[in-house]
C-alpha positions as CSV (number, residue, x, y, z in Angstrom):
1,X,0.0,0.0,0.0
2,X,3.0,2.5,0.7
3,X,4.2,1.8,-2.6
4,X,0.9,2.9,-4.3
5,X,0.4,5.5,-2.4
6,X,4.0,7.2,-3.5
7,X,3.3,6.3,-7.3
8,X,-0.5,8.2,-6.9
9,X,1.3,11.1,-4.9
10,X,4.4,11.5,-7.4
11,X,1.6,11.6,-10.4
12,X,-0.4,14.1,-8.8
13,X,2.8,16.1,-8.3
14,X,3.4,15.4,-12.4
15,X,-0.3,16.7,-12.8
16,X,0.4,19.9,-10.8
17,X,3.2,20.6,-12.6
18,X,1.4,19.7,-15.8
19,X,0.1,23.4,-17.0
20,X,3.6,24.9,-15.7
21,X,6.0,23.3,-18.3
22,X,2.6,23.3,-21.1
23,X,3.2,27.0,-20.6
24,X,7.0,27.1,-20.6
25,X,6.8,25.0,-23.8
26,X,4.5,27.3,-25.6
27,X,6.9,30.3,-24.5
28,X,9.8,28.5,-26.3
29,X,7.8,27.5,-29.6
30,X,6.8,31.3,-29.7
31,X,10.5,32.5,-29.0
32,X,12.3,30.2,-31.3
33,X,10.2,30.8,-34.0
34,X,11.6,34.4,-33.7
35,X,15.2,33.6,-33.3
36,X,17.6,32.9,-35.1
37,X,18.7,29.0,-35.5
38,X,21.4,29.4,-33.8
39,X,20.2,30.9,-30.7
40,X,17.7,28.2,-30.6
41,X,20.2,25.4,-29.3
42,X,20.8,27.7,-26.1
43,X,17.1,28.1,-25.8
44,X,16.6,24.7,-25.7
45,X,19.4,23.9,-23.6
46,X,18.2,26.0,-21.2
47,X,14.5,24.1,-21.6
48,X,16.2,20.8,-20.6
49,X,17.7,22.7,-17.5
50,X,14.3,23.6,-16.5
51,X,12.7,20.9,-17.0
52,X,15.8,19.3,-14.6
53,X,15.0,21.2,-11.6
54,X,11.5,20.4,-12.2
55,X,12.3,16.7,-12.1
56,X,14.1,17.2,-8.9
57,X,11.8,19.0,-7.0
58,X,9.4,16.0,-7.5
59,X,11.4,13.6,-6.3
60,X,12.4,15.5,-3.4
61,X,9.1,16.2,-2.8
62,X,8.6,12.3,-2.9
63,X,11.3,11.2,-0.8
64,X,10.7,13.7,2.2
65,X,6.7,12.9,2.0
66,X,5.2,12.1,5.2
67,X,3.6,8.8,5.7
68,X,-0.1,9.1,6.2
69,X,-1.0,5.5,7.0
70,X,0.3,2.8,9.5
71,X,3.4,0.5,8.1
72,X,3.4,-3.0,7.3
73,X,6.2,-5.0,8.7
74,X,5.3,-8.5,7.2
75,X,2.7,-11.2,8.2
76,X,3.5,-12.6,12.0
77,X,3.9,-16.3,12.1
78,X,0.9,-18.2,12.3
79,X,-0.6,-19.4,15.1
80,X,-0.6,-23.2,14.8
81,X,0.1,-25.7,17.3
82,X,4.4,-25.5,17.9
83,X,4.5,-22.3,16.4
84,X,6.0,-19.0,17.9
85,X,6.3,-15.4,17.2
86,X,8.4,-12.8,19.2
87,X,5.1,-11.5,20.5
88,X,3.8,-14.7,21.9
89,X,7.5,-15.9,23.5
90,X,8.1,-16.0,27.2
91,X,10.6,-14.2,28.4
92,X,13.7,-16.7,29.7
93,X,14.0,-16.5,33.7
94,X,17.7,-16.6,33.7
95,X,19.2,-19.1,36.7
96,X,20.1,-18.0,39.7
97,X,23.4,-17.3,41.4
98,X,24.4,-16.7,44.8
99,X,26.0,-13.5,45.7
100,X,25.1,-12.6,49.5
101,X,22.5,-13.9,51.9
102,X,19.5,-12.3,51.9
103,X,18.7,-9.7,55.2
104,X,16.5,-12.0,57.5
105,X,13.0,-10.7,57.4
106,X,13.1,-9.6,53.4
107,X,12.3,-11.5,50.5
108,X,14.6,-10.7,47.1
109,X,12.2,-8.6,45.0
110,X,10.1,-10.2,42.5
111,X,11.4,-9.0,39.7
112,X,14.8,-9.5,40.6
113,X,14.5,-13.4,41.3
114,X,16.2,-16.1,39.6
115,X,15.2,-19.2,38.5
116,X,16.2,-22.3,41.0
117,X,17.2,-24.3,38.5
118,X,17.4,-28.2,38.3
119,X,18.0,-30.4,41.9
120,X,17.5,-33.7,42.4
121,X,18.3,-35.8,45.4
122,X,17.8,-39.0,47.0
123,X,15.8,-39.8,49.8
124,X,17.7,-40.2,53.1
125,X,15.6,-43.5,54.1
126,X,14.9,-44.8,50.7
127,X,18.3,-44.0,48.1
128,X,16.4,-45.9,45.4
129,X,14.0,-42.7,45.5
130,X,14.6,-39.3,44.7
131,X,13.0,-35.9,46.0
132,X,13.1,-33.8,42.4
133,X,12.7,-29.8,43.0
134,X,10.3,-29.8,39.6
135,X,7.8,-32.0,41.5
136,X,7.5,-29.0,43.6
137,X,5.1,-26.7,41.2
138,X,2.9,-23.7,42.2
139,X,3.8,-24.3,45.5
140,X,6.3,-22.3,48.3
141,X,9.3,-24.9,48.9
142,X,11.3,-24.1,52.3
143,X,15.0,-26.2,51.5
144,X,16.9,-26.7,54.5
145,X,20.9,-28.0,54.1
146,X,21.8,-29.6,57.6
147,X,23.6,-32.2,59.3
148,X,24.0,-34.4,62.5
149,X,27.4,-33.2,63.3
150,X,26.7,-29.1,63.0
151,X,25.7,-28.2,66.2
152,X,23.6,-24.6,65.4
153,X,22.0,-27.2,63.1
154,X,20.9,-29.4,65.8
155,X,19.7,-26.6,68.1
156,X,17.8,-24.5,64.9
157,X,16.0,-27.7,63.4
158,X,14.9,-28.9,67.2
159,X,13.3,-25.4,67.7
160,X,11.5,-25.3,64.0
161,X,10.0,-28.6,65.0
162,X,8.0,-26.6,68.0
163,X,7.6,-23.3,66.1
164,X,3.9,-21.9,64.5
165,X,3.5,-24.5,61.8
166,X,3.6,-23.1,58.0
167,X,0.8,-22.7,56.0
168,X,-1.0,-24.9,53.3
169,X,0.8,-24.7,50.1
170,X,4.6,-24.9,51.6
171,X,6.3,-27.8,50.7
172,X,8.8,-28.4,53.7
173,X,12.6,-30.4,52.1
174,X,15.1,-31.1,54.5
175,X,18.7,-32.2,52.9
176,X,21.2,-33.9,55.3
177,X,25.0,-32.9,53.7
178,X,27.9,-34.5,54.3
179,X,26.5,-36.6,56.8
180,X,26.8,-40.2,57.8
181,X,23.1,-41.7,57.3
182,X,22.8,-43.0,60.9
183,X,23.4,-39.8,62.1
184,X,21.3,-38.1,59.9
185,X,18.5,-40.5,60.3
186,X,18.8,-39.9,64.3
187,X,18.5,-36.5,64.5
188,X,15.9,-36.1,61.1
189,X,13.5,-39.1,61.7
190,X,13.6,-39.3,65.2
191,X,12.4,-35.5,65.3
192,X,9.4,-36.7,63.2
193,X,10.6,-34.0,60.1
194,X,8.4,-32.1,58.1
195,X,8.8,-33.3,54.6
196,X,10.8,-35.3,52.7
197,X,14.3,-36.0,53.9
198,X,16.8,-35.9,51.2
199,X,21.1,-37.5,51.5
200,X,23.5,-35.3,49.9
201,X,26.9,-37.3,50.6
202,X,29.3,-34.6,48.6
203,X,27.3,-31.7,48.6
204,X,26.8,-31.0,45.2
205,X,23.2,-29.6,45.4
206,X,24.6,-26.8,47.1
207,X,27.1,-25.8,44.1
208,X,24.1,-26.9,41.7
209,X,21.6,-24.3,43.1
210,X,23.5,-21.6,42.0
211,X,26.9,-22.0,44.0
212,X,25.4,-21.8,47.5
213,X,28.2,-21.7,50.3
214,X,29.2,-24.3,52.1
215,X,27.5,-23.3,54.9
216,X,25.2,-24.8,57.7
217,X,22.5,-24.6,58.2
218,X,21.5,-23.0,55.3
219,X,17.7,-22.5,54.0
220,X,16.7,-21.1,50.7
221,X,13.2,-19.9,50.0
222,X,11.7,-21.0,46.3
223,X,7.8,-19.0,45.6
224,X,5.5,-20.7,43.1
225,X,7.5,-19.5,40.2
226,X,10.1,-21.9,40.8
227,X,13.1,-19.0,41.3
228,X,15.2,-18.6,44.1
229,X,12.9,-16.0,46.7
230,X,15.4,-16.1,49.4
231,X,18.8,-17.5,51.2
232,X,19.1,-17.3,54.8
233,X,21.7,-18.6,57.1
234,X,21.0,-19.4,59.9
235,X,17.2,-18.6,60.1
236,X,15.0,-18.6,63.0
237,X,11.9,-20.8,63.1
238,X,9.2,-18.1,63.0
239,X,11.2,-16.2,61.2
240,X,10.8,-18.9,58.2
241,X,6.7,-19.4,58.5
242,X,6.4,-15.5,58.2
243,X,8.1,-15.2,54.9
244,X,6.7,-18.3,53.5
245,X,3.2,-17.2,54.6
246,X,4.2,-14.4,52.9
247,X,5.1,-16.0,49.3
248,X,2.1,-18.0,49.4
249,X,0.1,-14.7,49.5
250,X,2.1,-12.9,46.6
């Protein structure tokens, strides 16, 4: 349509310009049929001058004319099953990495929060099972890294047992690191835990959530989104249920 409206404007332009060069035309019949012949080559090189500047002005006039009508870009993709356009395309929630804990009693702004990533884990009491973070989808998850032989760990996860219980919708994982599973079992299972309780023999979920130190205990708050809300150390009890009370409302 752009195109056909610049061909109708530059004709109108021709058209407007029409009578002007009729008349110059009729002045230079007139005047050459007076002159001698050979004046008439300069009259007519100056006609072909004229008629240059009148060229120009057209097409500047046509290359300097405003649009008057929206432009077309090209036809989006369609909208078939598996297909995707940049205006239909989620934005990507990059992954999360660990810089500084986060002040107790705050929550890492929405819009700033990373996704958690991929963790997967096996059960303390049955290793042929797994706890997979995934699993764990449009709900709060509270992820506690302890151990038997960390004594804050002992005292913190003894106290959260008696605390103000969360609300519906948190899913409560306790990971036992770099603990011997007897010991683990006899502090976790004997404390009747909240949730599943997950061996990590090395570790490594702590470097695979987004390099988390390697310190205990250690509790990292995940909202519904599945991205990284928080990262305490050494939380309280209470201090826990009001923040994840406070995801669940967001």
């Amino acid at each position: 349509m752009m195109l056909e409206d610049s061909l109708t404007a530059t004709l109108q332009d021709y058209e407007a310009l029409a009578p002007d060069a009729q008349e110059v035309l009729r002045w230079l019949e007139d005047h050459t049929a007076k002159k001698q012949p050979h004046n008439r080559t300069r009259i007519l090189a100056g006609a072909c001058v004229a008629l240059l500047i009148v060229a120009v002005a057209v097409a500047t006039s046509l290359v300097h004319r405003p649009s008057t009508g929206p432009t077309r870009v090209g036809a989006l993709p369609s909208g078939g099953p598996g297909s995707t356009s940049p205006l239909s395309t989620a934005p990507t929630i990059l992954p999360f990495r660990f810089t500084k804990d986060t002040p107790p009693g705050t929550l890492i702004q929405p819009n700033l929060r990373r996704s958690a990533g991929a963790l997967n884990v096996q059960l303390l009491a049955t290793p042929e099972k797994s706890f997979d973070l995934a699993s764990v989808r449009n709900q709060v998850a509270v992820l506690t890294w302890s151990a038997s032989w960390c004594g804050p760990c002992r005292t913190s996860y003894t106290e959260s047992l008696t605390a103000a219980g969360f609300p519906p919708g948190v899913q409560r994982v306790t990971i036992a690191v770099k603990d011997n599973r007897a010991g683990a079992a006899a502090l976790f299972s004997a404390k009747a835990a909240k949730g599943p309780i997950a061996y990590d023999q090395t570790g490594s979920t702590l470097a695979s959530l987004g390099g988390l130190p390697q310190v205990l205990p250690l509790t990292v708050l995940i909202d519904r989104q599945h991205r990284v809300a928080a990262v305490y150390t050494d939380p309280s009890a209470e201090m826990l249920a009001h923040m994840a009370s406070a995801l669940t409302n967001e």
